[in-house]
C-alpha positions in Angstrom: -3.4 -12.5 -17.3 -5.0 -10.0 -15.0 -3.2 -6.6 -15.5 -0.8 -6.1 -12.0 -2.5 -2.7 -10.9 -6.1 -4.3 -10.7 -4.5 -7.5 -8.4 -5.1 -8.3 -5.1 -1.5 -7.6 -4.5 -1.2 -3.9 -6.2 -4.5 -3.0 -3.8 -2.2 -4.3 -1.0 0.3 -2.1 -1.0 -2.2 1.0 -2.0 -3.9 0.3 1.0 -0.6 -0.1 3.1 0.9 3.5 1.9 -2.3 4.9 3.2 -2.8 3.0 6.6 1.2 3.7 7.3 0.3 7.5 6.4 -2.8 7.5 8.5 -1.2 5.7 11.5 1.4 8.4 11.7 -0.9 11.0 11.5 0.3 13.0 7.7 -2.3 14.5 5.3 -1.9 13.7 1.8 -0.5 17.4 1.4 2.1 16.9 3.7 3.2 13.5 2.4 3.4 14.8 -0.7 5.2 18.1 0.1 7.7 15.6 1.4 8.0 13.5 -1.5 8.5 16.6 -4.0 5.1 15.4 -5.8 1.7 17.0 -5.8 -1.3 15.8 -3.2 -3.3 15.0 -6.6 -0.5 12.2 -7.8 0.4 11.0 -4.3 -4.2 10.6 -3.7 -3.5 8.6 -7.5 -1.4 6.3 -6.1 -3.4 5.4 -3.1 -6.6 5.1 -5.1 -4.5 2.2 -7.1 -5.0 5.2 -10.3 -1.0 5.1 -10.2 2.0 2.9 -9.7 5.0 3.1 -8.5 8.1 1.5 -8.5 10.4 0.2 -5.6 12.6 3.2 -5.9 9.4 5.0 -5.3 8.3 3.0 -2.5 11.6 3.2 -0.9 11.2 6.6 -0.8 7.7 7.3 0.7 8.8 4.1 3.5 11.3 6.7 4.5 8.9 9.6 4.3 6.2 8.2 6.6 9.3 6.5 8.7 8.6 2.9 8.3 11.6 0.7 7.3 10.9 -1.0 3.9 11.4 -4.6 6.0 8.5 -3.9 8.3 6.5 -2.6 5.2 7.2 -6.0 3.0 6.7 -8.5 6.2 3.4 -6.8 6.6 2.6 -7.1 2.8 3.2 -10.8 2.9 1.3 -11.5 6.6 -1.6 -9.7 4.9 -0.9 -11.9 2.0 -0.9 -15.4 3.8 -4.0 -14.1 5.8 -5.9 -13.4 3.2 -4.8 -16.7 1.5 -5.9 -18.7 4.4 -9.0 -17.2 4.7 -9.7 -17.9 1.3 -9.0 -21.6 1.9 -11.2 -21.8 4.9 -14.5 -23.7 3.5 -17.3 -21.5 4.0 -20.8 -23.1 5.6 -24.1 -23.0 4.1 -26.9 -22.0 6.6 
């Protein structure tokens, strides 16, 4: 079994944190200052270098001010996209 923090899904929700950061405009210094954790463990976590937990996740949801629902039905649209696309056959030229 594939360790969880190299799967498609762990990257999923690395790349999430970041994009919900971006879109609201927060460096990684200020996220971090908000979370009580230094810029060089909250950059870990978005690289995919660190996990965290749903406690955790909770928590920087409510930092960036996305409710966990919206965060969790993007996950899983992101999720069924990708597994479409997967299924789509692809055409040989």
């Amino acid at each position: 079994m594939q360790k969880t923090i190299y799967s498609r899904q762990s990257k999923l929700v690395t790349t999430l944190l970041r994009e919900f950061r971006q879109a609201r405009e927060m460096t990684q210094v200020e996220l971090a200052k908000k979370l009580g954790m230094t810029q060089s463990d909250l950059s870990k976590v978005e690289r995919g270098a660190r996990r965290i937990d749903f406690v955790e996740l909770r928590h920087w949801a409510a930092a960036v001010g996305i409710d966990m629902g919206l965060f969790v039905a993007e996950f899983e649209a992101r999720l069924e996209a990708a597994s479409v696309a997967a299924q789509v056959p692809r055409r040989n030229h």
